[in-house]
N, C-alpha and C positions, 0 to 999 in steps of 0.2 A: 730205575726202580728195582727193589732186591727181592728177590723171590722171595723172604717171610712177608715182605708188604702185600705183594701182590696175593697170596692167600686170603686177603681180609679182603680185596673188594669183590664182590661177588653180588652186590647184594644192589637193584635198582630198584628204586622208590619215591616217596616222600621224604625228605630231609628234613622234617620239623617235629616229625612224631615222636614221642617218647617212650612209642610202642615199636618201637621201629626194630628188627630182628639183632639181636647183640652180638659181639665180637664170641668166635666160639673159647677165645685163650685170656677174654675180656668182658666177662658181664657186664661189668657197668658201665660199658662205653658201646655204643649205637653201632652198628654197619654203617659204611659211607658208602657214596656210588662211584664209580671210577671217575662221573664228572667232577665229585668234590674232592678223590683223591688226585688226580691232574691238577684241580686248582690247587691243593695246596703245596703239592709241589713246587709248581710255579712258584708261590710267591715265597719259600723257602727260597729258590733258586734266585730268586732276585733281593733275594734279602743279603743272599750271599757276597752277589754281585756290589750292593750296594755298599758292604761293610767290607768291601776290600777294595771301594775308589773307585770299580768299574759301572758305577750308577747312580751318578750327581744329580745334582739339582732337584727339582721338582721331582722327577722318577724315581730317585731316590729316598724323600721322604716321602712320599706315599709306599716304597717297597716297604721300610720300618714299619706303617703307620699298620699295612695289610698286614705285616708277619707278628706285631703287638696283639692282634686283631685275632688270631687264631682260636680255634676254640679249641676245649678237651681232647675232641673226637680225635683230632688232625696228632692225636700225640705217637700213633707210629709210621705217618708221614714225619713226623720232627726227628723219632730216633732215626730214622732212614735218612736224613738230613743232616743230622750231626756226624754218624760218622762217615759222611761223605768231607762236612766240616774239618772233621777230625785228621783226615788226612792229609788235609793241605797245609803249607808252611805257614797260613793266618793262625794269626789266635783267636782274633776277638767273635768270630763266625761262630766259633766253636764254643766259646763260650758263652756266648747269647743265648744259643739254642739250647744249650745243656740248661740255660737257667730257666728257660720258658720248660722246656722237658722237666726240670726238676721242680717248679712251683706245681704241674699237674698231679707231679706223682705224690705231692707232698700233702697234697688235698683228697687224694684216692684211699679207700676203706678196700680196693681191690684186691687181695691177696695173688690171683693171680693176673694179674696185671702188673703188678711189681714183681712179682715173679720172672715171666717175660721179661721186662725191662731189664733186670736185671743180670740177663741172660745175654740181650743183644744189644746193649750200649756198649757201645766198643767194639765189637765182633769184626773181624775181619781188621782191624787196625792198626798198623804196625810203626806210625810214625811216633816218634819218641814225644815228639814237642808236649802232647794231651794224655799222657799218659798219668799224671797227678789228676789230674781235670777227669778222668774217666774212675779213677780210685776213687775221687771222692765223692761222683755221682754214683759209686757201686755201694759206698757206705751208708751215701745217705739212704739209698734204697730201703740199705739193709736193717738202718735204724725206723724206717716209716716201717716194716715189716713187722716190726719186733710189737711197737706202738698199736699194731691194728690185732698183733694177732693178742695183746693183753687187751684191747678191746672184745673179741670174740668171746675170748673167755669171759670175763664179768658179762657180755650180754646172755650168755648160756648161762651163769647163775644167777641171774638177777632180770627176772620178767620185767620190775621195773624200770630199771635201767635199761631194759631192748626198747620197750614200749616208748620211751624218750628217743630213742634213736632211728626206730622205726620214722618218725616224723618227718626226718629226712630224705633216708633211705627215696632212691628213684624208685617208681613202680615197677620195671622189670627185677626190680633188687629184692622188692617186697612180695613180688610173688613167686619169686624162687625159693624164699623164705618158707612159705607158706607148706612147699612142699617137702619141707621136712620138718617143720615145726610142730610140736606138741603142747597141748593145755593151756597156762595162761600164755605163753610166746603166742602160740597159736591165733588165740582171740585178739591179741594186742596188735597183730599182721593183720588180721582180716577188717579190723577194727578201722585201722589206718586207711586200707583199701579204699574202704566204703567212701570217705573222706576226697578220693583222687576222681577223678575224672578218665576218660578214653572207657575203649570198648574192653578192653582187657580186668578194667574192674568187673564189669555184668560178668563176665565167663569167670573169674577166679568165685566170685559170689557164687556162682548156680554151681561151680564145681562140686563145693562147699555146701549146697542149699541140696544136692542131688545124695549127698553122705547116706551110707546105711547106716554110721552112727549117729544114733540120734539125739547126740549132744550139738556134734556138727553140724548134723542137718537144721537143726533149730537156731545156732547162730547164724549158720550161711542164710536162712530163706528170711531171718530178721533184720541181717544186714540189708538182705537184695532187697525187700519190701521198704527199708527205710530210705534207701539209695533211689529206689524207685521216685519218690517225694519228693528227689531235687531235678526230678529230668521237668523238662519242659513239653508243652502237649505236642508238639511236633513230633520230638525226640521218644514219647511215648507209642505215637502213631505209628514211626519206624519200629522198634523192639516189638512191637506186637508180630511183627514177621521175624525175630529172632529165631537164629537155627535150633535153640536149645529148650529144652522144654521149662526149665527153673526159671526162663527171662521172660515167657510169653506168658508164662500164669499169674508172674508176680504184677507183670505191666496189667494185663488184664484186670486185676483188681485195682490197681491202682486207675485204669480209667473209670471203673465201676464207681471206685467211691469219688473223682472228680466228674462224675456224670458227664465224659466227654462223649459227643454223639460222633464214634465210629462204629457206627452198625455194618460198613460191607468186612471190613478188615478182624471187628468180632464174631462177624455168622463163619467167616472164614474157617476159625478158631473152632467152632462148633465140631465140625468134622475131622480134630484135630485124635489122634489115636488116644493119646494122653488123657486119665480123666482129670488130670487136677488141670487142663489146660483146658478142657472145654468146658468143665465145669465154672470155673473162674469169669469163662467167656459167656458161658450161661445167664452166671449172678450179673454181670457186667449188663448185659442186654433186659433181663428183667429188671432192672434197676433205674437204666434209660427210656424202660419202655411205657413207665408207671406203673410197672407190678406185670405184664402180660410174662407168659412163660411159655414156651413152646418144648421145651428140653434141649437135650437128650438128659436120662437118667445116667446117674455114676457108672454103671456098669452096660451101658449101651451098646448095642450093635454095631458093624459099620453101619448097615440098612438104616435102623436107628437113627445114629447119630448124621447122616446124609439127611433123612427124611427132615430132620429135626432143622438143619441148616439149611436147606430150602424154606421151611415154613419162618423162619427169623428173614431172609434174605428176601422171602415175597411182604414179609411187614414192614422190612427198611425201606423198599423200594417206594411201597406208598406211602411213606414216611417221610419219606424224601420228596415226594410230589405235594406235599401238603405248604 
């Protein structure tokens, strides 16, 4: 394994998240774990094996069937691979992998990402035989380069046209966006957002929803609050302990107006520093409770707002015994 690979695994987790921490020389491609970079290794290694005779039969067509099988992520296990390919007197190795390497990068909007690639296919490789075969996966790079970077431009002119492409864009893609995007880009990002699913939506929302400007702050807290309407009461029941003040008030209301009965998890809330969280948590409980109101007022003490979450947490409890 060559030490630019081994810079990329760093990173142990879940392997299915699409929140998963990104390549730092590669946005839009995931952190793998050393387990998944061993695996695919491997089956590079035996893909090898098999397209030069030394891995017949059965073992063999399942080595193909594994290295077809490959995903995106595995694409600088593959460059590590080819020019390992690339040096030995086979061709066909070499060229396989260049063409699995080259369908990813052909589908990649990554600028750098191609960049890299472009850099380290071929790197270190001195045998003549791939040396056409390495020209013309440097071309074709250079040609997918060219294609995205005339894409970036039209989506800088044309909010329209970003907003279509936004649709695509993965969500680590889109909230990188976000953070330098302005005006209609801007809304057309967060819009999108709202639309995705994972935890990394709620926190790009409330970043958005927390704005001192207050054009921003009224689309983020419109987003969050409509987002809010597709969680499930479970998924509500959790955000109500969200670390961030813009998830906990918006959920708050949103239990308020589905009249769900979490009275320990809203008296919680009561004592929460935040007024627009305790307040939220306030209307939320007078709402479930038939109109009773214990407080705290907008601008509350701590003394206050304690007193106030005791007298909501002694009404749940007999509320709960009823």
């Amino acid at each position: 394994m060559t030490p630019y690979l081994c810079c990329f695994l760093c990173w142990v987790g879940d392997s299915t998240s699409d929140e998963r921490p990104r390549h730092p020389l590669a946005p839009s491609m995931p952190m793998i774990t050393k387990e998944e970079a061993a695996q695919y290794e491997k089956i590079i290694d035996r893909f090898i094996l098999y397209d030069i005779g030394k891995l017949p039969g059965a073992a063999g067509k399942k080595a193909l069937e594994d290295f077809k099988a490959l995903p995106p992520e595995s694409i600088f296990v593959l460059m590590d691979g080819f020019n390992r390919a690339a040096a030995m007197e086979h061709s066909c190795p070499a060229v396989l992998i260049g063409k699995r390497i080259s369908s990813i990068l052909n589908a990649s909007n990554d600028l750098e990402l191609l960049a890299f690639a472009k850099e380290n296919i071929g790197a270190g490789v001195t045998a003549k035989r791939h040396q056409g075969l390495m020209k013309d996966m440097q071309f074709g790079i250079q040609l997918r380069k060219g294609a995205v970077q005339r894409h970036v431009a039209l989506m800088a002119a044309n909010p329209a046209y970003a907003a279509k492409a936004y649709v695509s864009m993965p969500l680590p893609e889109l909230v990188k966006v976000t953070e330098k995007a302005k005006g209609p880009h801007l809304v057309a990002a967060l819009s999108e957002i709202e639309k995705r699913k994972g935890d990394k939506v709620f926190e790009t929302l409330a970043i958005a929803a927390g704005s001192r400007d207050k054009e921003l702050h009224d689309l983020g807290a419109g987003l969050l609050a409509k987002h809010m309407t597709r969680q499930t009461p479970q998924k509500l029941k959790e955000l109500l302990r969200h670390t961030r003040s813009e998830v906990k008030a918006a959920t708050a209301k949103e239990v308020g107006t589905r009249e769900l009965r979490y009275g320990d998890e809203l008296s919680v809330l009561i004592g929460d520093s935040d007024p627009a969280v305790h307040q939220a948590a306030r209307a939320a409980l007078v709402r479930i409770s038939g109109g009773m109101d214990f407080g705290p007022l907008a601008d509350a003490s701590f003394g206050d707002r304690d007193t106030a979450r005791k007298r909501w947490q002694e009404w749940w409890q007999a509320e709960s015994k009823k």
